[in-house]
C-alpha positions in Angstrom: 116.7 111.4 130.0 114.0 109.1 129.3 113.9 105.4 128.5 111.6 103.5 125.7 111.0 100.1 125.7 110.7 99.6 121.1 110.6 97.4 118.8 110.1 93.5 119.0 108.8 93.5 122.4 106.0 95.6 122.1 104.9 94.3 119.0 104.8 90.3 120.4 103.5 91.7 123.6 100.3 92.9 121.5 100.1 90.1 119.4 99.7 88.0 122.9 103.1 86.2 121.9 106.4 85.3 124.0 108.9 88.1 124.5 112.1 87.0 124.1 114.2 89.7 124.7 114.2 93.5 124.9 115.3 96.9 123.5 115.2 99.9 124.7 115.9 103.8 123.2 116.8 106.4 125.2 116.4 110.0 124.8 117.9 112.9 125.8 121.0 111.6 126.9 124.5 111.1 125.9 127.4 108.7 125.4 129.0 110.2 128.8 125.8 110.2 130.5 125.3 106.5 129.7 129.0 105.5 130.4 128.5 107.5 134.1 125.6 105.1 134.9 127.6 102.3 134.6 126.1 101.0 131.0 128.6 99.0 129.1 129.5 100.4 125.1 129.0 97.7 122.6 127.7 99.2 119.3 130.6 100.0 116.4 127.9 101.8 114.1 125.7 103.6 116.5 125.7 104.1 120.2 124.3 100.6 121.9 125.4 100.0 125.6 124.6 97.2 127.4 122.6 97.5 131.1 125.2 96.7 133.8 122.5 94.4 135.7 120.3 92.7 132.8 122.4 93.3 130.1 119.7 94.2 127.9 121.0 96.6 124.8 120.0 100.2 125.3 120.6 102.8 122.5 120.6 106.0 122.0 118.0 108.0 119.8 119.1 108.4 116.4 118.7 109.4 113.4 120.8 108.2 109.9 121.1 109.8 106.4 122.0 107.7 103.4 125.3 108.2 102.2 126.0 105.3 100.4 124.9 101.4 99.0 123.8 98.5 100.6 123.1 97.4 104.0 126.0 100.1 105.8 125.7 102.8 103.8 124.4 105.4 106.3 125.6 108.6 108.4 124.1 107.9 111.9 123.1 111.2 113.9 122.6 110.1 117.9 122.4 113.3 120.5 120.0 114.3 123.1 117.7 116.3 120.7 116.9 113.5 118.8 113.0 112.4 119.6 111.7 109.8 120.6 109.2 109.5 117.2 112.7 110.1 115.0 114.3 107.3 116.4 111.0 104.9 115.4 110.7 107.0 112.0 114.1 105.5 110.8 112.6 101.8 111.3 111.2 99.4 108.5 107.4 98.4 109.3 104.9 100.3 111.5 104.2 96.7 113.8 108.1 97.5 114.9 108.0 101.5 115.2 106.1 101.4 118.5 107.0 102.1 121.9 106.1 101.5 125.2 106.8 104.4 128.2 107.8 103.3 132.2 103.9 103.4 132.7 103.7 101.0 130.3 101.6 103.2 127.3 101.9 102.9 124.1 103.6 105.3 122.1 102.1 104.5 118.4 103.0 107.8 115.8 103.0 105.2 112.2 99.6 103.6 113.2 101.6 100.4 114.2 98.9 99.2 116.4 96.3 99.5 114.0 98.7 97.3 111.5 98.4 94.8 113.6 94.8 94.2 114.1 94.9 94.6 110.3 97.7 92.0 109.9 99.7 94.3 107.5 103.2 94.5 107.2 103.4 98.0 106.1 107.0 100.4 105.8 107.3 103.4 108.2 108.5 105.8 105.6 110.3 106.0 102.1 113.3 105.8 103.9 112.9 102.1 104.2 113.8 102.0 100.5 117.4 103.3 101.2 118.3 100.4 103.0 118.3 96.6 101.3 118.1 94.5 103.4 114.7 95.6 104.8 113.7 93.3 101.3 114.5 90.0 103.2 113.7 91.3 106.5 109.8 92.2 105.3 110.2 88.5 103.5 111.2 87.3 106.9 108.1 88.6 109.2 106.1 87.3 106.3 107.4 84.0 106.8 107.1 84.4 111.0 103.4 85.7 110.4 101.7 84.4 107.7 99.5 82.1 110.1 98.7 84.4 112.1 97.0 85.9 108.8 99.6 88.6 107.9 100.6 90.0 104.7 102.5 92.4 103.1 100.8 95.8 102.2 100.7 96.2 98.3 103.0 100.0 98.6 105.5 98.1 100.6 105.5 95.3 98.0 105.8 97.9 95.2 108.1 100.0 97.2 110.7 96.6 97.4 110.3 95.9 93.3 111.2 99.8 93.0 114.4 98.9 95.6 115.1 95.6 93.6 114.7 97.3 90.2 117.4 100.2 91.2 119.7 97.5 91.7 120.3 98.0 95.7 119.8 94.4 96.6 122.9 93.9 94.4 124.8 95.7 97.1 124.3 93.6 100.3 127.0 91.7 101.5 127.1 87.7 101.8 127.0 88.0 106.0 123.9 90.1 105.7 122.3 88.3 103.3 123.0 85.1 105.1 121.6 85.7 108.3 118.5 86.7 107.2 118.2 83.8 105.0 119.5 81.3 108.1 116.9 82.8 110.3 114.2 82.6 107.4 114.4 79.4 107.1 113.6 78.4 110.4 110.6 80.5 110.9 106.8 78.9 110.6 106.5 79.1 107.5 109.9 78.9 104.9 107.8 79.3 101.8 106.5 82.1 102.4 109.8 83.6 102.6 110.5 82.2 99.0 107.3 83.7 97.9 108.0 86.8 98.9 111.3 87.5 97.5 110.3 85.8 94.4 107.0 88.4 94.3 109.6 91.4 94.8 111.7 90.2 92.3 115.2 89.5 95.0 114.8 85.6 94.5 116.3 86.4 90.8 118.9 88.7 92.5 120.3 86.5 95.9 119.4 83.0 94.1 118.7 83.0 90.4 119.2 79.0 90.7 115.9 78.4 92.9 114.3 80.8 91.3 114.8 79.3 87.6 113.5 76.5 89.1 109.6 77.7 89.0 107.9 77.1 85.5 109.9 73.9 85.1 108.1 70.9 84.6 108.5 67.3 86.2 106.7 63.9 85.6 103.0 64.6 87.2 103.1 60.4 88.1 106.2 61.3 90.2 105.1 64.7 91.0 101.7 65.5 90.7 101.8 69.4 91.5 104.8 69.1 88.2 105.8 72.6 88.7 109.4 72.5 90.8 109.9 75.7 92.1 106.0 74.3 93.8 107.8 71.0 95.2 110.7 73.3 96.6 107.9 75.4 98.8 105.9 72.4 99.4 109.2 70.3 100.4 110.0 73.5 102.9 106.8 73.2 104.5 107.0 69.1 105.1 110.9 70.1 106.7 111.3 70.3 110.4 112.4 73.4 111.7 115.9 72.8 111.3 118.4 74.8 109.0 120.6 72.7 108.3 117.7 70.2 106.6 115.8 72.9 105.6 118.7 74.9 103.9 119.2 71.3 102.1 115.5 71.0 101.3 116.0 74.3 99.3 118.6 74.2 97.0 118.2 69.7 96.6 116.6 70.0 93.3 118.8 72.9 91.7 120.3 70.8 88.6 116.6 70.9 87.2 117.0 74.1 86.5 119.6 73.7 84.0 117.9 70.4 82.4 117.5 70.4 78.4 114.3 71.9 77.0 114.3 69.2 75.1 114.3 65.9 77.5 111.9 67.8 79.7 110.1 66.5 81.7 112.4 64.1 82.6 115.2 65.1 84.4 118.0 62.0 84.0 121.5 63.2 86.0 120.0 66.3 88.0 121.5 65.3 91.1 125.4 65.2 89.9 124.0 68.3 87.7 123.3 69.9 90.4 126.1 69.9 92.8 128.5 72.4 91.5 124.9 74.5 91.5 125.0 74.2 95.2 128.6 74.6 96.2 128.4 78.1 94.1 125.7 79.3 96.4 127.3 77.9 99.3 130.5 80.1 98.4 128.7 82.8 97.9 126.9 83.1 100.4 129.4 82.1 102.4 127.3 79.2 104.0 128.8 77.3 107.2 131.1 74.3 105.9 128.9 71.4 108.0 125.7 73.0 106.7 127.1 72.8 102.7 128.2 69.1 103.1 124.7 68.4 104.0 123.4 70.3 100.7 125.9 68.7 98.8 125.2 65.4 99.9 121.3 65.5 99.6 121.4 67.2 96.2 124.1 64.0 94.9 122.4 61.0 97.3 117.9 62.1 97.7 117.1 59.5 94.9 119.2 56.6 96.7 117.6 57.2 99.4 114.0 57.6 97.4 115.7 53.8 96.1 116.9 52.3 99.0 115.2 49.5 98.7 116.1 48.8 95.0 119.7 49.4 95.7 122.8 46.6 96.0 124.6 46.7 99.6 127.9 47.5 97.8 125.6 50.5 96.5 124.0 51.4 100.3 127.9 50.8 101.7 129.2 53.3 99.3 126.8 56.2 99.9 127.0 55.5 103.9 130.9 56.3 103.2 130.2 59.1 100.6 127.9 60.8 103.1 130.7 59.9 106.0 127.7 58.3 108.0 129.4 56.1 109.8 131.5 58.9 111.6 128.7 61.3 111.2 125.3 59.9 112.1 124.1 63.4 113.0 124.9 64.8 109.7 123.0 61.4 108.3 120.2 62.0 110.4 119.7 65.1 109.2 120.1 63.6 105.3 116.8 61.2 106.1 115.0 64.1 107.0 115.7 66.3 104.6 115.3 63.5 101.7 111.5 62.4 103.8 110.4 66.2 103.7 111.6 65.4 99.6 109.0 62.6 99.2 106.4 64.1 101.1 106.4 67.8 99.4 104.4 66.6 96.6 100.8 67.8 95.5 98.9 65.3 97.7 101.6 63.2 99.1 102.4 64.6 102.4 100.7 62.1 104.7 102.3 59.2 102.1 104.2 56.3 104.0 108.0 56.2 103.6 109.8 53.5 105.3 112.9 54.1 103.3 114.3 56.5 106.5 114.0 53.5 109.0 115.4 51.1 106.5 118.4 52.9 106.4 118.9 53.9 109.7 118.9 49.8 110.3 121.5 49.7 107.3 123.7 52.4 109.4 123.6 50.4 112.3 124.3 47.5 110.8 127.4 48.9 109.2 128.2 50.7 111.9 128.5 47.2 114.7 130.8 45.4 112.4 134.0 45.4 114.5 137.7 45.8 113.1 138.9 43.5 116.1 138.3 39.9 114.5 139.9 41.3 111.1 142.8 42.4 112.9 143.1 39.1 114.8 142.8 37.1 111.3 146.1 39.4 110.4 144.6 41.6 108.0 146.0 45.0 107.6 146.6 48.2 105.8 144.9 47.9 102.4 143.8 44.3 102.6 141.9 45.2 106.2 140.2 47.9 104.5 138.9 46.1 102.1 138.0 43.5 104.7 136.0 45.6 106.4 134.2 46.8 103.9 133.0 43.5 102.9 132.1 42.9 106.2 130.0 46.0 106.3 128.1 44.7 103.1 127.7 41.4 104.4 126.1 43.0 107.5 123.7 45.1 104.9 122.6 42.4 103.2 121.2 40.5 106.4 119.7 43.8 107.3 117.8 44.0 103.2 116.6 40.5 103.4 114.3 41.2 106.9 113.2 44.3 104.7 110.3 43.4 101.8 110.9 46.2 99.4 107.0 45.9 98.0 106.1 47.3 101.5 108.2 50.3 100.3 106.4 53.4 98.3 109.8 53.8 96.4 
């Protein structure tokens, strides 16, 4: 019986990066051996058992045939002939198919070490082609790498447009596919994600609606780089690391996808045009509820915030209660930032000011202090105090607009 530290850990270890968390394979044992040690059985596909001290996840070697689509369509083989170089010939790139013994040596049989100094991400074996999700996974490390300087090798590239072409990304389910978009998204650089998938030919297959989006044109005064799949990647980059805003950020603009040929460039409506867009790849992807009322909310509300300054207080009261900011300034929050990384993910524009976020954070508050107390004490209720209220929120507004000078604004 003998014990591999793999995968993750190895690699970051040699790229001089934080190690997170470990795996480890072990080798010439079995299910009863592991159970007798006092490791803890946690894996429903394969054998994984967790270490009774650190927890860590330990598995067994293993080797798996495929036997049918998508993500679980496999026959996993784990007993104590399995190798040690079999268990890291079944895994996607070479960077992640290294090992590391108790003495600490590497253990390198795919040339994963030499990938690395290369900044490649290359595939192990043509097995990676029998399983799908390996497409957004290499789309993934792209995005996590790219500024360290790596790309992916042109036979891996080829070898995912073969997988896309034979119609296996078709076959991953919605949890899968989510994940690996969720954790995507917060990596260093989103885009690159986008790229990638888009490269490979999966962006038409897991989100036709983004990708239509590249080749269409906008107004270059409003948009200089006028290409709007472009101001999708450029928007990613200006988010902050957060998936909720950055999951917003990538499907705001959808409804320009489906503008007339003929009106182009303009794009008159694409917000309302948009939304049923965004709730479809919501539901199918099966996207958190709190994370698709953000979406929804930035696709229908990113030019009043763009307007702010233009806009009526009865118009800033009713999209503080559309986007439920008053009970919700969290949500809201994240609405600003998502609608700023909007502004500034323009050819040029990403150092441009916009007040517009602290504007309406002051019309929030604002809103937000009016109290229900003196309404109630004037006899108001039901109806009537609701409407009360809400005057008295637009009263509150307005003060708020008049210490603003909207030719200070970049609007």
């Amino acid at each position: 019986m003998k014990i591999y530290l793999v995968g993750g850990a190895v690699r970051d270890r040699l790229l001089g990066r934080p190690v997170h968390e470990r795996d480890w394979v072990v080798v010439g044992a079995t299910e009863e051996d592991m159970r007798t040690r006092g490791f803890t059985p946690v894996g429903r596909d394969f054998p994984v058992f967790l270490h009774p001290d650190t927890s860590e996840e330990y598995a067994l070697a293993r080797t798996e045939r495929k036997s049918g689509h998508g993500y679980g369509g496999f026959t996993v083989h784990a007993a104590p002939d399995v190798t040690l170089e079999q268990d890291l010939m079944r895994r996607d790139l070479t960077i992640n198919a290294m090992a590391e013994d108790d003495n600490g040596d590497l253990i390198d049989p795919y040339n994963g070490r030499a990938d690395l100094d290369a900044r490649l991400l290359r595939h192990v074996s043509p097995a990676f082609a029998e399983d799908p999700l390996r497409v957004l996974r290499v789309a993934r490390f792209a995005a996590r790498y790219h500024h360290l300087g790596f790309r992916v090798a042109g036979e891996t590239m080829a070898l995912m447009r073969e997988m896309v072409d034979a119609g296996e990304v078709e076959h991953l389910v919605p949890e899968r596919v989510w994940k690996e978009v969720s954790r995507a998204l917060t990596e260093q650089d989103p885009d690159v994600f986008v790229n990638v998938l888009r490269e490979c030919g999966a962006l038409k297959v897991l989100l036709p609606e983004v990708d239509r989006l590249f080749g269409v044109p906008q107004p270059p005064k409003h948009h200089p780089e006028v290409d709007t799949g472009d101001h999708i990647l450029l928007a990613l980059r200006a988010a902050p690391a957060r998936l909720e805003v950055r999951f917003a950020v990538l499907v705001h603009d959808l409804g320009k996808g489906i503008t007339p040929e003929e009106v182009l460039p303009s794009h008159r409506g694409h917000e309302r045009a948009g939304l049923p867009l965004v709730r479809d790849v919501c539901k199918r992807w099966r996207v958190p509820r709190q994370l698709t009322a953000l979406a929804a909310g930035v696709c229908e509300y990113h030019l009043h915030c763009h307007r702010a300054f233009e806009l009526r207080p009865q118009t800033l009261m009713k999209m503080l209660r559309a986007l439920d900011a008053l009970r919700r300034p969290e949500r809201f929050e994240d609405f600003l930032l998502a609608c700023e990384a909007d502004a500034r993910g323009r050819e040029g524009l990403a150092d441009r000011d916009y007040p517009q976020p602290d504007f309406l954070r002051a019309v929030r508050a604002a809103a937000d202090e009016v109290s229900v107390q003196p309404l109630l004490e004037q006899g108001y209720e039901g109806a009537e105090l609701g409407a009360a209220l809400d005057r008295a929120r637009i009263d509150a507004i307005a003060a708020v607009k008049e210490e603003y000078d909207p030719k200070d604004a970049d609007a």
